[in-house]
C-alpha positions in Angstrom: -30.5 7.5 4.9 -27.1 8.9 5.6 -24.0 7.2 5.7 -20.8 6.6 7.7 -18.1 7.6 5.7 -14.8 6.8 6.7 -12.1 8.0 5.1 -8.7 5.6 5.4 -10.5 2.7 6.0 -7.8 0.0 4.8 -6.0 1.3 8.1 -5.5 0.1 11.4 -7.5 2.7 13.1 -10.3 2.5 9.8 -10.7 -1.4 10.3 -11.1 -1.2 13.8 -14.2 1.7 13.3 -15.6 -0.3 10.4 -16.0 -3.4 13.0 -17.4 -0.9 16.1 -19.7 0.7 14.3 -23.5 -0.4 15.3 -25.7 -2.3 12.1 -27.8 -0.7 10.6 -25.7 2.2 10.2 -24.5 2.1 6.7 -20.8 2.6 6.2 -18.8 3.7 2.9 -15.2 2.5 3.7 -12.8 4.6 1.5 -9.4 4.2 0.9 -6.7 4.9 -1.7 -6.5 1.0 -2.6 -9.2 -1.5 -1.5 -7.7 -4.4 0.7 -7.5 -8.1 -0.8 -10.0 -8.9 2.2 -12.1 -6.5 1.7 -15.0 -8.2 -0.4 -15.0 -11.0 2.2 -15.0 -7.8 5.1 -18.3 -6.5 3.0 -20.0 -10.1 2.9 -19.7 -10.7 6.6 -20.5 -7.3 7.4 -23.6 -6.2 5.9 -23.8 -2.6 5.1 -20.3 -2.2 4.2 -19.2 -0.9 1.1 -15.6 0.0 -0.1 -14.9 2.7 -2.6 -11.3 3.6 -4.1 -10.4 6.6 -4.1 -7.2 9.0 -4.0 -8.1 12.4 -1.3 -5.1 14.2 -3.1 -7.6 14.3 -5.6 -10.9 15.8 -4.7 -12.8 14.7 -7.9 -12.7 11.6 -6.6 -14.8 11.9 -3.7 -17.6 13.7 -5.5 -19.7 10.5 -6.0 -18.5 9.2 -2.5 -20.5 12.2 -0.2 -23.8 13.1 0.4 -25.6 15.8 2.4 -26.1 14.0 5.2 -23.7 11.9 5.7 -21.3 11.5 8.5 -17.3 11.6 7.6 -14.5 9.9 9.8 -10.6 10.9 8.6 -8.6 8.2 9.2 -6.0 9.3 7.4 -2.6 9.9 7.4 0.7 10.5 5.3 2.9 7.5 4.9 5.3 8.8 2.3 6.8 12.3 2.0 7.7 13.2 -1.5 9.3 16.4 -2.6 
């Protein structure tokens, strides 16, 4: 079954998807760090599941996708660094 996968869930706009989207779509919320409410995000919402990981690094997202599933970017620079 494939997945929502939305990337920069901890974020306003990634919240506000991961409560929209219609059950029984499943949905992998990703973000860089997992929010303190997240665990009590995944029991309310059944079919949520939050992975950390870093999108500067592409490694990390190799056990995240799937053929199939369906990616939302939600994300966004915060910090600029030089």
């Amino acid at each position: 079954m494939s997945s929502l996968v939305i990337l920069g869930a901890s974020g306003f706009l990634g919240r506000a998807l991961i409560s929209a989207v219609p059950r029984p779509l499943r949905v992998k919320a990703v973000a860089r760090h997992i929010p303190p409410d997240a665990e009590l995000q995944q029991v309310q919402q059944e079919g949520i599941t939050w992975i950390e990981a870093d999108l500067v690094i592409s490694a990390s997202l190799y056990d995240v996708l799937h053929p199939g599933d369906i990616i939302d970017h939600k994300t966004s620079a915060t910090k600029v660094t030089e």
